[in-house]
Every structure is written in structure tokens, then in C-alpha cells.
ZADRENRO-7226 format. One record per residue (C-alpha): residue in one letter; y, x, z. Coordinates in Angstrom, 1 decimal. Each point is the difference from the previous one (the first is absolute). Example, Ala and Ser with C-alpha at 12.3 -4.5 7.8 and 13.67 -1.06 7.14 Angstrom:
REM residues 2
a, -4.5, 12.3, 7.8
s, 3.4, 1.4, -0.7
REM end
This chain:
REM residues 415
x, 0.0, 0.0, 0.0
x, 3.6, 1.4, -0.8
x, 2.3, 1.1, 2.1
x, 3.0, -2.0, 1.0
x, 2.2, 2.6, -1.1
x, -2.2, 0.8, -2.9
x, 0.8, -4.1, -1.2
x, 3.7, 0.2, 0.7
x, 0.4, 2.9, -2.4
x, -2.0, -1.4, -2.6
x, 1.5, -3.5, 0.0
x, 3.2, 1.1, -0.1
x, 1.4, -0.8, 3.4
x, 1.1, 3.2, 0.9
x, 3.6, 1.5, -0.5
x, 1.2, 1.9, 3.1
x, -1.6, 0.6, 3.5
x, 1.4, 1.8, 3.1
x, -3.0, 1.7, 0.9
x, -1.2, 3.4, -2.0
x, -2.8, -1.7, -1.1
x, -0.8, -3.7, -0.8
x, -3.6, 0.2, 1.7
x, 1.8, 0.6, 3.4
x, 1.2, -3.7, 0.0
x, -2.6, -1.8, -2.0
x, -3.3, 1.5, 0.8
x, 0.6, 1.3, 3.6
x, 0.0, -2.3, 3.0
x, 0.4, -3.4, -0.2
x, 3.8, -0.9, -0.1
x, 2.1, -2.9, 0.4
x, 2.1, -0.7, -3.4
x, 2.8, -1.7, -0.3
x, 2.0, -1.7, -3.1
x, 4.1, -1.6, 0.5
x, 1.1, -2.6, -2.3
x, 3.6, -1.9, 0.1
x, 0.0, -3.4, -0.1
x, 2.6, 0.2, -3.1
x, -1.6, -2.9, -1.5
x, -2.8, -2.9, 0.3
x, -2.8, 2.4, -1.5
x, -0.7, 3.3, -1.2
x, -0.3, 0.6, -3.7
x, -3.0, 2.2, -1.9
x, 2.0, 2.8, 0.2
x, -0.4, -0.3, 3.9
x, -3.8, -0.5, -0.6
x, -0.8, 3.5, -0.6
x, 0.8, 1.2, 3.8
x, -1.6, -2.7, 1.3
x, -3.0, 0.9, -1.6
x, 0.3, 3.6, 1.6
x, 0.0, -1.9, 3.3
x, -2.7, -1.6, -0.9
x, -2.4, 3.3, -1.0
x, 1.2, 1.1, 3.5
x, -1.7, -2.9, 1.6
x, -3.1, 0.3, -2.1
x, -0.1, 3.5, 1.1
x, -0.4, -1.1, 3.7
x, 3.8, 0.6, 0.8
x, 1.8, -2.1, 2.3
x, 3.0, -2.1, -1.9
x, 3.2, -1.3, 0.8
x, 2.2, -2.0, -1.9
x, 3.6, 0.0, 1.0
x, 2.2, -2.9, -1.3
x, 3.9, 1.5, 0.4
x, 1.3, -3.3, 1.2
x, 2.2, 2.5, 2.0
x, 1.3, 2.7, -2.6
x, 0.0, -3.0, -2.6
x, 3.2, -1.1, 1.8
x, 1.3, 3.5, -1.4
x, -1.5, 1.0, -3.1
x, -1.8, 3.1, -1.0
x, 3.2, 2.0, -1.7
x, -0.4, 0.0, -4.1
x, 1.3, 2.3, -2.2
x, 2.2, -2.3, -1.7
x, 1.4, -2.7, 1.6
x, 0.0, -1.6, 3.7
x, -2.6, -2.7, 0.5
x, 1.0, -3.7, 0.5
x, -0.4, -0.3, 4.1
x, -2.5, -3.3, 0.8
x, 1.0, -1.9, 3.1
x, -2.7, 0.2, 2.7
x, -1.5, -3.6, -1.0
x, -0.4, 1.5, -2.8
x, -1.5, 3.3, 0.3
x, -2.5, -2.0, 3.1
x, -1.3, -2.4, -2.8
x, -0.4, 2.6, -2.7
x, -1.9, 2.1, 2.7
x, -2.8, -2.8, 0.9
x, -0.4, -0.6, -3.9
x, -0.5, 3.6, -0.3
x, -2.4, 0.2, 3.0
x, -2.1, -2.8, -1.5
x, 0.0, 1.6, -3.5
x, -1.2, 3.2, 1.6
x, -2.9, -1.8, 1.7
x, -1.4, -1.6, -3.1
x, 0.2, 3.1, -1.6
x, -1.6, 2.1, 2.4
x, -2.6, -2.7, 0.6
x, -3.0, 0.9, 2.2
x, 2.1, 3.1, 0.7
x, 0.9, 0.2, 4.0
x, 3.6, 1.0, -0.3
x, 3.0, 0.6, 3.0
x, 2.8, -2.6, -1.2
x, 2.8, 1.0, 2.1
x, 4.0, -0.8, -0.8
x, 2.4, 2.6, 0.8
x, 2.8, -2.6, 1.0
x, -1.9, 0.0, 3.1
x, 0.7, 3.1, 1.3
x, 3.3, 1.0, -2.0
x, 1.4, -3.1, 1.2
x, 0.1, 0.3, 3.5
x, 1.7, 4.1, -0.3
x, 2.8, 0.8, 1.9
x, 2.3, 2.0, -2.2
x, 1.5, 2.3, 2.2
x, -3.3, 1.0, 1.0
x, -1.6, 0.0, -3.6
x, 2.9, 2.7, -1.1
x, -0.9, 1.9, 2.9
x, -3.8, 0.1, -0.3
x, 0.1, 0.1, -3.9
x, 2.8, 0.7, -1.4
x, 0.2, 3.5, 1.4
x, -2.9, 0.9, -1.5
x, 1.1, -0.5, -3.9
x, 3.2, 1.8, -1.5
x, 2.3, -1.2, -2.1
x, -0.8, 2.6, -2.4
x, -3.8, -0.8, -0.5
x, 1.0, -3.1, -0.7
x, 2.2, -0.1, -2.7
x, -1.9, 2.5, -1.5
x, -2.8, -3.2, -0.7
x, 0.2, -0.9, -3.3
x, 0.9, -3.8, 0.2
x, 3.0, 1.1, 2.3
x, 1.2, 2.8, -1.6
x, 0.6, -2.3, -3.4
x, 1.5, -2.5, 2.2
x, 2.4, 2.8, 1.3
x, 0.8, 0.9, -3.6
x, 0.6, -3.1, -1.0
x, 3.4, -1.9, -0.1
x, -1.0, -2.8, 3.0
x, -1.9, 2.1, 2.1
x, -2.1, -0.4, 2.6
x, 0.4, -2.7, 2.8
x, -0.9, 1.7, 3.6
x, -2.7, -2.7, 0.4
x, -1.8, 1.4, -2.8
x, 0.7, 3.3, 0.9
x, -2.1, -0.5, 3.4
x, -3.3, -1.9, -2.2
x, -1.9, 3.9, 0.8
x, 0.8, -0.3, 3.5
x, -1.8, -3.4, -0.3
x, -3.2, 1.0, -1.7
x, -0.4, 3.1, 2.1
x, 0.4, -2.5, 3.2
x, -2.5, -2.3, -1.8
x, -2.8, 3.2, -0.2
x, 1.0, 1.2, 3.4
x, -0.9, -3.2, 1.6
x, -3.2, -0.7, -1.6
x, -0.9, 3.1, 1.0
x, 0.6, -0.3, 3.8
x, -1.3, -3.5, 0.2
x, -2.9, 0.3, -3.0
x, -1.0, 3.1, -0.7
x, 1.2, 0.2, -3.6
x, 0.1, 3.2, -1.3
x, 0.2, -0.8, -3.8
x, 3.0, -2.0, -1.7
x, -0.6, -0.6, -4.0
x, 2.4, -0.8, -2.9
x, 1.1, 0.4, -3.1
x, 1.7, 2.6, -0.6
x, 3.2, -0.8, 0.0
x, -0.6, -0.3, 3.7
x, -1.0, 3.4, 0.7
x, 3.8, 1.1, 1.6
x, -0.5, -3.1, 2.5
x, -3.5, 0.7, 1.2
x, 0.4, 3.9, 0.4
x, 3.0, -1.2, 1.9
x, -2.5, -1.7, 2.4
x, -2.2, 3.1, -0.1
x, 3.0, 2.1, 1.1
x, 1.0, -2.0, 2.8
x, -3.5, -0.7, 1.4
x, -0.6, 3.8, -0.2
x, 3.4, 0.6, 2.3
x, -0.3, -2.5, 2.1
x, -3.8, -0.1, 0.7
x, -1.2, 3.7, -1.2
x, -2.4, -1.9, -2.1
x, -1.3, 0.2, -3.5
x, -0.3, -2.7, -2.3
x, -0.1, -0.6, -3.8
x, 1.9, -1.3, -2.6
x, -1.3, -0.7, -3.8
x, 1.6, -1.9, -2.5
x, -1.6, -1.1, -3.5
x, 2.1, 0.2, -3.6
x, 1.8, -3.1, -1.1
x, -1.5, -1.3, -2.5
x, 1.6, -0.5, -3.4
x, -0.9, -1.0, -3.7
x, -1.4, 3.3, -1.7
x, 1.3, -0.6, -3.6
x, 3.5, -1.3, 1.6
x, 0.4, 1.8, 2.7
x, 1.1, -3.5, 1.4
x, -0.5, -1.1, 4.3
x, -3.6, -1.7, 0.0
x, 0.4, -3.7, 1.4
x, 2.1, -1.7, -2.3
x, 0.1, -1.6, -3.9
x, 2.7, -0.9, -1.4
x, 2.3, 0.9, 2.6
x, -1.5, -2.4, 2.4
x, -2.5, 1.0, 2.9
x, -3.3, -1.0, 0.0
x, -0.8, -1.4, 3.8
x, -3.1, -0.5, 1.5
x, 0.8, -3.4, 1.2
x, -1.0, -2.5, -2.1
x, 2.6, -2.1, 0.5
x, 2.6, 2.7, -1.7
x, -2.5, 1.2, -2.4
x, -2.9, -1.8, -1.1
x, -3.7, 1.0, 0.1
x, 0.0, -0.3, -3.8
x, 3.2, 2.0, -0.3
x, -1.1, 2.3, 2.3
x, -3.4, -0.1, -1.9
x, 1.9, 0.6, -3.5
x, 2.1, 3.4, 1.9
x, -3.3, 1.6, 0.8
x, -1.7, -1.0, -3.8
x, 3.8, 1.6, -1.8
x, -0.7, 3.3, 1.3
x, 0.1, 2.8, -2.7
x, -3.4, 2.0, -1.0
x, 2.0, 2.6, 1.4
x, 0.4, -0.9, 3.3
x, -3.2, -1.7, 0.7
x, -2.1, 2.4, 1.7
x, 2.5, 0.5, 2.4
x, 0.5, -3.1, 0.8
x, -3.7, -0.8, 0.9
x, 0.1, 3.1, 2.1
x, 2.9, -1.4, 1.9
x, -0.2, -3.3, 0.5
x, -3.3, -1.1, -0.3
x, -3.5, 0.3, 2.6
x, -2.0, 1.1, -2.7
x, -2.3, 3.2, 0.7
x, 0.6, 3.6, -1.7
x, -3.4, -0.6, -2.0
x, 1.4, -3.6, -1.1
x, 3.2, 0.9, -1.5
x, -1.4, 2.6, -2.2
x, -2.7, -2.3, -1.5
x, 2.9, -2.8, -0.3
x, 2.2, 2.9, -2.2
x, -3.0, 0.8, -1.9
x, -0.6, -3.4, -1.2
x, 3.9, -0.9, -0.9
x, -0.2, 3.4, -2.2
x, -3.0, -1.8, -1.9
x, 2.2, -2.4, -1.4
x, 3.7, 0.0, 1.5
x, 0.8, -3.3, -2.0
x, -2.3, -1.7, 2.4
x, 2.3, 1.5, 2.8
x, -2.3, 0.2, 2.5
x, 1.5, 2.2, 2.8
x, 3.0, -2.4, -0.2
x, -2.2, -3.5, 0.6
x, -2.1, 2.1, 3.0
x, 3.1, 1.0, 1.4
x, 1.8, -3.3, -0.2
x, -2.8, -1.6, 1.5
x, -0.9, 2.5, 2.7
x, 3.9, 0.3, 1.6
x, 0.6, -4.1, -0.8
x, -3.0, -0.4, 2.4
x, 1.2, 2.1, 2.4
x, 3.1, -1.8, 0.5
x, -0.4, -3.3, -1.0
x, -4.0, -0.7, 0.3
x, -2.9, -0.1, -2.3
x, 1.0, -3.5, -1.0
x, 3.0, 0.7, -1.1
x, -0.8, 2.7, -2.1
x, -2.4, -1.8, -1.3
x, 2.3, -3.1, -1.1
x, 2.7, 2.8, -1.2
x, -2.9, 1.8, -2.0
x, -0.8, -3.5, -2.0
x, 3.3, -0.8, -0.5
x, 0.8, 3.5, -1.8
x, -3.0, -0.4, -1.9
x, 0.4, -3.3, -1.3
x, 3.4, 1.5, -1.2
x, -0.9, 3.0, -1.3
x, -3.4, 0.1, -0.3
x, -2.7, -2.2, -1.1
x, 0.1, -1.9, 3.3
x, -0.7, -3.8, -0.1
x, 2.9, -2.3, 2.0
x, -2.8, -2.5, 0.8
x, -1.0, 2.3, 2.1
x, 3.4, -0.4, 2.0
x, 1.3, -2.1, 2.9
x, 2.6, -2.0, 0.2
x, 2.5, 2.9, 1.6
x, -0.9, 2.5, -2.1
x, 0.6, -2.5, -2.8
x, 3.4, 0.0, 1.5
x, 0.2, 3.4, 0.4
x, -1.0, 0.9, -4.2
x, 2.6, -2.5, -0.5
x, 2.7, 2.1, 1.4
x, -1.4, 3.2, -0.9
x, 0.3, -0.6, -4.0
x, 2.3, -2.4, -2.0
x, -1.0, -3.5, -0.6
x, 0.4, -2.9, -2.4
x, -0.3, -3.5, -0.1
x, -2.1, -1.6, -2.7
x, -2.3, -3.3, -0.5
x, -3.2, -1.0, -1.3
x, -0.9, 0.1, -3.4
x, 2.6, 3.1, -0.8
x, -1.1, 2.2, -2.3
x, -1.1, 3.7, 1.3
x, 2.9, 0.8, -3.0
x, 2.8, -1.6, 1.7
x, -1.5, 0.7, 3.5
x, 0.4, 4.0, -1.2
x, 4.0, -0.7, -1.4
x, 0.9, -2.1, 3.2
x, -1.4, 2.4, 2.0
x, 2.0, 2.8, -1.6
x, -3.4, 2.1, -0.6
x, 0.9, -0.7, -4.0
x, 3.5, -0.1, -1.7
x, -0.8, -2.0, -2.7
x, -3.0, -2.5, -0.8
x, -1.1, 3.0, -2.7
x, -0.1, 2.9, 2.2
x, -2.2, -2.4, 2.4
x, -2.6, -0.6, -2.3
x, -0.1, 4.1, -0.8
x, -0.5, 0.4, 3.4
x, -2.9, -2.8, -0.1
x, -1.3, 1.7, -3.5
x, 0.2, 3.3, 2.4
x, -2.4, -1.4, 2.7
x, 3.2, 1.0, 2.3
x, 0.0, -3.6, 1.3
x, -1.5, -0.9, 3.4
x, 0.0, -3.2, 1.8
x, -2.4, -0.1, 3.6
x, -1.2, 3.0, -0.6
x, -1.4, -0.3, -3.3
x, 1.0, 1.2, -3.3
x, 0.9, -2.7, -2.6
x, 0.7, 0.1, -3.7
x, 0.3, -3.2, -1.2
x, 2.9, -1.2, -0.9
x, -0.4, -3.8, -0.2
x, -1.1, 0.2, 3.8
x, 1.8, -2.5, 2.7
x, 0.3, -0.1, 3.3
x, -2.3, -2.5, 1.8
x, 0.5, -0.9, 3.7
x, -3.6, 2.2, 0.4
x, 2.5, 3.0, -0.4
x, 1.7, -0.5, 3.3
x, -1.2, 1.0, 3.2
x, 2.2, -2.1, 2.2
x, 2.6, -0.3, -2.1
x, 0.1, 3.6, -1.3
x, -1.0, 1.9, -3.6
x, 0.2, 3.8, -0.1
x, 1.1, 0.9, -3.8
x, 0.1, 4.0, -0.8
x, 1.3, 1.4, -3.3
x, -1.9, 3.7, 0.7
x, -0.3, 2.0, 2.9
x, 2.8, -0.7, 1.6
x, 2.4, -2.6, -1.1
x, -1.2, -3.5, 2.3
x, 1.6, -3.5, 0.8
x, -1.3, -2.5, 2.2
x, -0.1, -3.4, -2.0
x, 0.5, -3.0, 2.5
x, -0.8, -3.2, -1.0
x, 3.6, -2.4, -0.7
REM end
């Protein structure tokens, strides 16, 4: 069986680490790890996912987890390199934090992580006391020399003083899971890494004590060289209510050949011998894109249940594959209604004007090339003739799936 260490490296979650070497925190003694995330919104996003999943191989490993929530340090925002963040009001940043808690528990499932809430001890500090106890232990000159800061510094607004003190926070954060749980790991991307060796810093001055630091890459698009977790210049949550499983399903499936392997490493549970054998057959045939259905399957799954996935994976294929709508329910009916463009037509149209109306033709000559071209598919199923009609047998509660090719669709509804 691999090493811990050994599966970080080869998956990809490893970018920096404080200790000389990686086996000291991952195949030693059994450690307690700890992850932060701000409650800056309802849900995390796939480009979140990744770190998670580092948690995750942790826990498999037989490492103690703990997942902080920053319902605390979400009332100041971690500083970014650009602009300041929009500050939540505590009603706020106390709801976001449950939603996040719960979305951590389903993910994690038959995991036994530590949910704790930092609000509950930064809350109650004293501030006098906190500058005395802290405070003297960072300099002003360590930290503006962290990235985030220092661009804020350059930068014509600057940086507010309640952003300026976020390390002080994070260190605090480490320092007291290490008194009161023994945590001698914090993880994160690695963006994070100034924040968590400030916590390694402090908890070696004020305790004498070593613990560890490591902090994975961010992930980004390959051929763009474009932040991983959003299309289209939207975010894609893991909440179903903000993204759905079918457009979460769709994400996974629109990943490049490029970065596929990658991806599977990252973000899904499937074994070193697996992933391989899953490559090997997509380079078969690559138009059958396999690693990109496994992979939208296996991470859809993850976060939304096999059911889901499932659904999402019939929906996509009646679309774009050779998938049968009868097959469907009446949400995921809905669902391929929203996901491709629809038209209204009646009984007794011919497939001719069905193709025009449907904008899959531009004229009633190009349709019947098209149909002459076997390029025509209603249900699934390849038609040529160009006398055919629609009969009510065509709809499956209400709905026709016409394709022109691969992958121009409408969804015909009946008037």
C-alpha cells in the first residue's frame, strides 16, 4: 500500500510544506489536520473542492480532522490582492457558516470530522490583551512583506487595518487548536501559505513547539492558464440550489483532454491502478471521451449522490448522445428543457417544418439535405424521410428531442 506522502505527490496535492521533508508530516505519527474556510458565501465552489479532498486523503490515512468554519475572521476578510472584500454582517456570516458546516458533512460523509467555528473563541478576545499576547509576536515588516498586503500597500486604496491584522487571526486560530486539540497540521491552498506559517511561527514562540504547515497549488485551466472553479465567469457551487446537479454534471464532462488526468487525480476517490486503466481506454477512442463521463460521474456523486449523477448522466446523453428521453423523469424533463433551446410545435407537423421552426434548418431545402445526409435525429434515432410527421407517439410527456448532427438540439414541446 502507498505511502501517504507517496499519494499526495503523485496526485498532485502537494506545492509547499514547512517541514524538510513531506514524509515527516504525512507518514510519521498520527497528526491532527486542520483546514479554514470563510464563510464569504452560501457554498464553496469546485475550485474549493480540490483542498477538501486533501483533507479528505488525511482522514483516510488515519489522521485526525478538523474543519474550521471562519465565522470569526469572516467578519474581516482574508486580505486580497486587489480589492477589499465586501464586509457581511454577523447574521450573515452565522448563516453562511451553518450552510457551510452542513455542506462539509455531506461531503465528508462517513468521515468523523471536528466541526468547530472560530467566532467562538475570537469572539469573546479582549483586545488589549490579544495585542499583548499576539501582537508582539509579529512585525510589521513580516507582514507587509506577504504578498496580498504588499499589493494592497502598493495600491492607490490601500490597506484597511482590519485586514492588515487577518494573519494575527489565522495564527490565533492554529494556536488555539493546538492547546485545546492537538493540531499540529493546518492545510490550504497555497495562497494561504503566508497565513499558516504565521500560525507556525507564533506557536513555535509561544509554546516552543513544532508544527507543520502545507499548502497544495491552485488549480487552474492548463491550456488557459484560467482560476479552476468557474465557466463563463460565473462559479460553479456545490450547492444545488446555486448550481445544479446537471450543470455541475455538464462542468466536470467540459473539461479539456488536456486537463483530465489531473483532474481525476484531484478530485475524485478513484485508486492509482483505476485512473491509469480509465486514461488508457479514453486514448482508445477520445471521441468517445471517456475520462471526461468517468470523471463527471465519479465527482457528481461525490457531491450530490449516486442518483443524481445518474439523472444528470441521462439527461446529457439524451442530448448529446444517443440517450433515450423515455427513459427520463418528470424533473429531468424539466431540467433538458432548460438546458437546450425549445420549440413549440403540434401534431401532424412535418419533421421538415419541425427542423425550420426549430432553427436546426434555415430553409425547408437545407432541411431535407440534412435528412438526405442521415444528420437528422428525433428520440434518439436517425430519420431520413422526408414526408415523416409527428404523431403524439413522439412525445414523452409532452417532449420531442430533434438533433441536426452532433450537436445542434431543440426540445420540441407539444402546442
Amino acid at each position: 500500500m502507498a505511502k501517504l506522502s507517496e499519494i499526495l505527490r503523485s496526485r498532485g496535492y502537494v506545492y509547499q510544506h514547512s517541514s524538510e521533508k513531506l514524509e515527516e508530516i504525512a507518514d510519521g505519527p498520527k497528526r491532527t489536520v486542520y483546514l479554514g474556510i470563510d464563510p464569504t458565501a452560501d457554498s464553496i465552489h469546485a475550485g474549493n473542492l480540490a483542498v477538501y479532498m486533501l483533507l479528505r486523503r488525511f482522514a483516510d490515512a488515519g489522521h485526525k480532522v478538523i474543519l474550521l468554519v471562519g465565522g470569526g475572521t469572516g467578519l474581516i476578510g482574508d486580505p486580497k490582492p486587489d480589492a477589499e472584500r465586501t464586509l457581511a454582517d454577523t447574521a450573515t456570516i452565522e448563516a453562511r457558516s451553518e450552510k457551510l458546516k452542513a455542506q462539509a458533512e455531506k461531503l465528508l460523509g462517513g468521515i468523523k470530522v471536528e466541526m468547530v467555528n472560530n467566532a467562538d473563541w475570537l469572539a469573546k478576545q479582549n483586545l488589549i490583551e490579544f495585542l499583548r499576547d499576539i501582537g508582539k509576536h509579529f512585525t510589521v515588516n513580516a507582514l507587509i512583506k506577504k504578498d496580498a498586503i504588499s499589493a494592497r500597500m502598493k495600491s492607490e486604496d490601500g490597506i484597511s487595518y482590519a485586514e492588515f491584522s487577518y494573519p494575527l487571526l489565522q495564527a490565533y486560530d492554529y494556536w488555539h487548536l493546538n492547546r485545546e486539540y492537538g493540531c499540529d497540521v493546518q492545510i490550504g491552498a497555497s495562497d494561504q501559505w503566508g497565513n499558516i506559517v504565521a500560525g507556525v511561527d507564533l506557536i513555535r514562540r509561544k509554546e516552543n513547539k513544532t508544527v507543520y504547515a502545507l499548502t497544495m497549488p491552485l488549480i487552474t485551466d492548463k491550456a488557459t492558464g484560467k482560476k479552476f472553479g468557474k465557466t463563463e465567469g460565473n462559479a460553479v457551487w456545490l450547492d444545488s440550489a446555486l448550481t445544479t446537479p446537471y450543470e455541475f454534471y455538464q462542468f466536470w464532462l467540459n473539461t479539456s483532454d488536456e486537463n483530465a488526468e489531473s483532474y481525476l487525480n484531484l478530485f475524485t476517490l478513484l485508486s492509482e491502478m483505476e485512473i491509469p486503466a480509465v486514461m488508457e481506454l479514453h486514448k482508445r477512442d477520445p471521441k468517445e471521451r471517456h475520462a471526461q463521463k468517468t470523471l463527471a460521474r465519479e465527482v457528481t456523486t461525490l457531491v450530490h449522490g449516486a442518483d443524481e449523477a445518474t439523472n444528470a448522466e441521462k439527461i446529457s446523453d439524451a442530448l448529446f448522445g444517443q440517450g433515450d428521453i423515455s427513459e427520463l423523469d418528470a424533473a429531468s424533463l424539466g431540467i433538458l428543457r432548460k438546458a437546450a433551446p425549445s420549440y413549440e410545435i403540434k401534431v401532424g407537423a412535418s419533421i421538415i417544418d419541425a427542423l425550420v421552426g426549430a432553427q436546426l434548418a434555415s430553409s425547408k431545402r437545407e432541411a431535407r439535405q440534412f435528412l438526405a445526409d442521415k444528420a437528422v435525429n428525433l428520440n434518439g434515432e436517425t430519420t431520413t424521410d422526408e414526408k415523416r410527421k409527428l404523431q403524439a407517439a413522439d412525445f414523452h410527456k409532452g417532449i420531442a428531442l430533434l438533433k441536426r448532427g452532433k450537436k445542434s438540439v431543440c426540445v420540441l414541446t407539444l402546442a
